[in-house]
C-alpha positions as CSV (number, residue, x, y, z in Angstrom):
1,X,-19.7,-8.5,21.8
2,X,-21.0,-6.3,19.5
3,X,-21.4,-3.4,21.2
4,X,-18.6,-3.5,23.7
5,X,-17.5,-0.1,22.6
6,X,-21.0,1.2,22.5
7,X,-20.6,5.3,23.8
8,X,-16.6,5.2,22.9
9,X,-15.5,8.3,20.5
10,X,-12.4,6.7,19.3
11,X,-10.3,9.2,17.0
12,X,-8.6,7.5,13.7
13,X,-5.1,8.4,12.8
14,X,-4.6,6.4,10.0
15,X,-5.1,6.7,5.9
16,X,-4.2,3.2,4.8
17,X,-7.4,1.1,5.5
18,X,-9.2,3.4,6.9
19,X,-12.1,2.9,5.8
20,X,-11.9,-0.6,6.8
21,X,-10.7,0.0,10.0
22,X,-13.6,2.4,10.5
23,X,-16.1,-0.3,10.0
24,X,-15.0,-2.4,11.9
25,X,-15.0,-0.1,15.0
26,X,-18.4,0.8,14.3
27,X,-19.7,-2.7,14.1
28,X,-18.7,-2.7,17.9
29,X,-20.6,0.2,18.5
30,X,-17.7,3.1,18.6
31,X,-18.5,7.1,17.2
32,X,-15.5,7.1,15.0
33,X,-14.1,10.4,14.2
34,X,-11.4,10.2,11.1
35,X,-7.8,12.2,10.8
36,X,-5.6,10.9,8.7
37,X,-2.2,12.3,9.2
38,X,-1.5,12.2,5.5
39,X,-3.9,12.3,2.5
40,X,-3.0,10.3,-0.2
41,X,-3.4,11.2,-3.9
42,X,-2.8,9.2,-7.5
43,X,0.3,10.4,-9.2
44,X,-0.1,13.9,-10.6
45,X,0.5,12.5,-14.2
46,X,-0.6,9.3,-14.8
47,X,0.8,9.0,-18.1
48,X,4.0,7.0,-16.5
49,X,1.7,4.4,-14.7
50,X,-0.6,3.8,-17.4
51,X,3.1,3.5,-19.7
52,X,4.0,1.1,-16.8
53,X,1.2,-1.2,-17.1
54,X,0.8,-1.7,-20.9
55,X,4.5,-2.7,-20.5
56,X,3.7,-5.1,-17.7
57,X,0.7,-6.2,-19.9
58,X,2.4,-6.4,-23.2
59,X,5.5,-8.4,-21.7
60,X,4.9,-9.2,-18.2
61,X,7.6,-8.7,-15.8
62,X,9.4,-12.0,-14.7
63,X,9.3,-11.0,-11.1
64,X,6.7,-8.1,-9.3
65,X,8.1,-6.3,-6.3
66,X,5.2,-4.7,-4.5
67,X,6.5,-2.1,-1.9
68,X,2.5,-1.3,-0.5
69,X,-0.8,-2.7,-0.5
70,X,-1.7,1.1,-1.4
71,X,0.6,0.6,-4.4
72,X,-1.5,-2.3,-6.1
73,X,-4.5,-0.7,-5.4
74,X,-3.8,2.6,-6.9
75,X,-2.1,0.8,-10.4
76,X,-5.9,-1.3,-10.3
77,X,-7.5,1.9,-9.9
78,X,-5.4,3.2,-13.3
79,X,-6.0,0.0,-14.7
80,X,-10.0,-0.2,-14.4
81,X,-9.9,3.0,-15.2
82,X,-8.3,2.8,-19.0
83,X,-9.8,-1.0,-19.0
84,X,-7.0,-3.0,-18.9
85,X,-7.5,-4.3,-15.2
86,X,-7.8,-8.2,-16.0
87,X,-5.2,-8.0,-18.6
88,X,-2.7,-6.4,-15.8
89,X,-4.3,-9.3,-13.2
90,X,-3.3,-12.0,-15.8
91,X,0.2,-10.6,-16.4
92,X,0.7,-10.2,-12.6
93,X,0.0,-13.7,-12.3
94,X,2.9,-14.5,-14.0
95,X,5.4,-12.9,-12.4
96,X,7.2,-14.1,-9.4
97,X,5.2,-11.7,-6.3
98,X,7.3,-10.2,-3.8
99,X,6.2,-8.5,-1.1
100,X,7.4,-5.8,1.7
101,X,5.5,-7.1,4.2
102,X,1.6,-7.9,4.9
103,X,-0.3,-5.3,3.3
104,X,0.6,-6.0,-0.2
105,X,-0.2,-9.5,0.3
106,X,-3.6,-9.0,1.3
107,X,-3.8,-6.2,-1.7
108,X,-2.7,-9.4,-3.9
109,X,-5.7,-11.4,-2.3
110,X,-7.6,-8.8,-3.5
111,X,-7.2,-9.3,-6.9
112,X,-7.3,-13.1,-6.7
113,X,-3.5,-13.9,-6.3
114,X,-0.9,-14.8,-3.7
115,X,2.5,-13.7,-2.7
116,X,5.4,-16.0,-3.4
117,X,7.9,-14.5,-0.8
118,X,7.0,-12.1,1.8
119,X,9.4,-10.0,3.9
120,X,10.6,-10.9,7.5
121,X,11.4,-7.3,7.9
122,X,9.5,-5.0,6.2
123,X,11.8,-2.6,5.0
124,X,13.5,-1.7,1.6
125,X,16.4,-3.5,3.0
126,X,14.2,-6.3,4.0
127,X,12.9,-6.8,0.3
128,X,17.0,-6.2,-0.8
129,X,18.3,-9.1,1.2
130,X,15.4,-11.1,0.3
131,X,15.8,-10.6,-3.2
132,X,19.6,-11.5,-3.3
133,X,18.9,-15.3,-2.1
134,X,16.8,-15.0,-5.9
135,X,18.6,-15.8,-9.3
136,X,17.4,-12.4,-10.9
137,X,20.2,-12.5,-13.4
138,X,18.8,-11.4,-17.1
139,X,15.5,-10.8,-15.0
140,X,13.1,-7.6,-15.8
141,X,11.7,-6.6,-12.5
142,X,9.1,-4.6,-11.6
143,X,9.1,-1.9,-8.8
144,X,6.3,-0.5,-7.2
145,X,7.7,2.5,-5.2
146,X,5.5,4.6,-2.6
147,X,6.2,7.9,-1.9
148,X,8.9,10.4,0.6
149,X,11.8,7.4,0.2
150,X,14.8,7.3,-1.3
151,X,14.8,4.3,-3.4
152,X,18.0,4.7,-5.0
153,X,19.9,1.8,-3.3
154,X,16.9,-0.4,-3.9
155,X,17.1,-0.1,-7.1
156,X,21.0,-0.4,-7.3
157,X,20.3,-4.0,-5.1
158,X,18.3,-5.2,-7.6
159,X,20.8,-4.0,-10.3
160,X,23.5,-5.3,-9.0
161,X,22.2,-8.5,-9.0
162,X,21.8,-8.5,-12.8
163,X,18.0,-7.6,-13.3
164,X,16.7,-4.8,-14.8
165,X,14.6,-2.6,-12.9
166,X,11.4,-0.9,-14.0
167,X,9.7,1.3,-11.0
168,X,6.2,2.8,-11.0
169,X,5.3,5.3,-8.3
170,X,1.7,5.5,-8.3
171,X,0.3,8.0,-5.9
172,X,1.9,10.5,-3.7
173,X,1.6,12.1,-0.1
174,X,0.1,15.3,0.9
175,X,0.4,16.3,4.7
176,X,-0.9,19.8,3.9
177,X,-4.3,18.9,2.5
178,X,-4.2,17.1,6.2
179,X,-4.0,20.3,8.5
180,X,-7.4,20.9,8.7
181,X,-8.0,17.9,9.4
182,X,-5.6,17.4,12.7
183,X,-6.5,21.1,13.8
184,X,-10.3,19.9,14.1
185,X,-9.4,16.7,16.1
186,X,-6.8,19.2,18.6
187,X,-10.1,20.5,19.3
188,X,-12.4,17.2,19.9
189,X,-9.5,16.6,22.0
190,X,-9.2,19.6,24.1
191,X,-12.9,19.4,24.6
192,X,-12.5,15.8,26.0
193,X,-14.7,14.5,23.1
194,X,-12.2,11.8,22.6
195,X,-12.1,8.4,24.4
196,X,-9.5,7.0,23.0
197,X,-6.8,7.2,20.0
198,X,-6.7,4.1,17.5
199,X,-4.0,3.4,14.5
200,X,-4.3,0.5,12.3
201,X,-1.0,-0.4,12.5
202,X,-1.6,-1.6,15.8
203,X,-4.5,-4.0,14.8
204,X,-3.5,-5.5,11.7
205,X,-3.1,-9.1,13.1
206,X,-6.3,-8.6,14.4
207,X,-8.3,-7.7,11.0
208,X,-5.8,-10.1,8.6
């Protein structure tokens, strides 16, 4: 079974996982050619995340609301990088987890820790109506954001069911740095170099 897709040029569309995902298709035996749609960078200024996590650290949040696996990964990545990453872990672990769906539960597992409630829908109003069946009253939550949403009646959810909020947004999207990018895969594709498009969406309960 390992080389089932031995002499398959499959093209990659995703950025989330990728890397991941690209490994595992090439244990099978496929030529994987990469394009994400989207790059994705750390915030610009990370002085706000860093702020974010010595807050978390100092006095950690009594419930953690984690919007994307990419999220997590990308405060770890600021934590490591200014030392503080198994303080952070040990204040996360304290906090009531929350999470928008399956990828920020297997960013948790990642770090050694589980999600107390998961999503049935994941969407911001998913994570909203999950949160009001919680007694957040006098609560300080934390709010991982991700990028191109408007988050304002998220935030005014949580509010209005007596927490207070405090959001991070870690990184950010660029879909210019991705022309180039999805110009040279037009190409493979024109010249029939491609046998077959592939999205990690699509295999996540395959790769859980």
């Amino acid at each position: 079974m390992a080389d089932r897709l031995n002499g398959y040029r499959i093209l990659i569309l995703e950025t989330r996982e990728e890397a991941q995902f690209s490994k595992l298709l090439a244990e099978q035996g496929a030529d994987v050619v990469q394009c994400p749609m989207i790059e994705i960078h750390d915030a610009p200024d990370p002085a706000p995340v860093e702020a974010w996590i010595s807050r978390a650290i100092e006095r950690p949040f009594d419930d953690l609301v984690l919007m994307t696996g990419e999220g997590l990964r990308r405060i770890m990545k600021v934590a490591r990088r200014i030392g503080l990453d198994q303080d952070f872990i040990a204040a996360v672990a304290k906090a009531k987890r929350y999470a928008r769906g399956p990828k920020p539960v297997r960013a948790l597992r990642e770090i050694g820790l589980e999600a107390d409630l998961q999503t049935e829908t994941p969407t911001s109003e998913g994570v909203a109506a999950m949160l009001a069946q919680q007694d957040l009253k006098g609560h300080r939550v934390g709010l991982q954001l991700y990028p191109d949403k408007d988050h304002s009646k998220l935030i005014g959810a949580i509010t209005s069911y007596g927490a207070t909020v405090e959001p991070v947004l870690p990184y950010i999207y660029d879909g210019q740095a991705a022309d180039t990018n999805i110009v040279e895969a037009i190409g493979e594709m024109a010249e029939r170099r491609v046998d077959a498009i592939a999205n990690v969406e699509l295999v996540h309960a395959g790769v859980s």
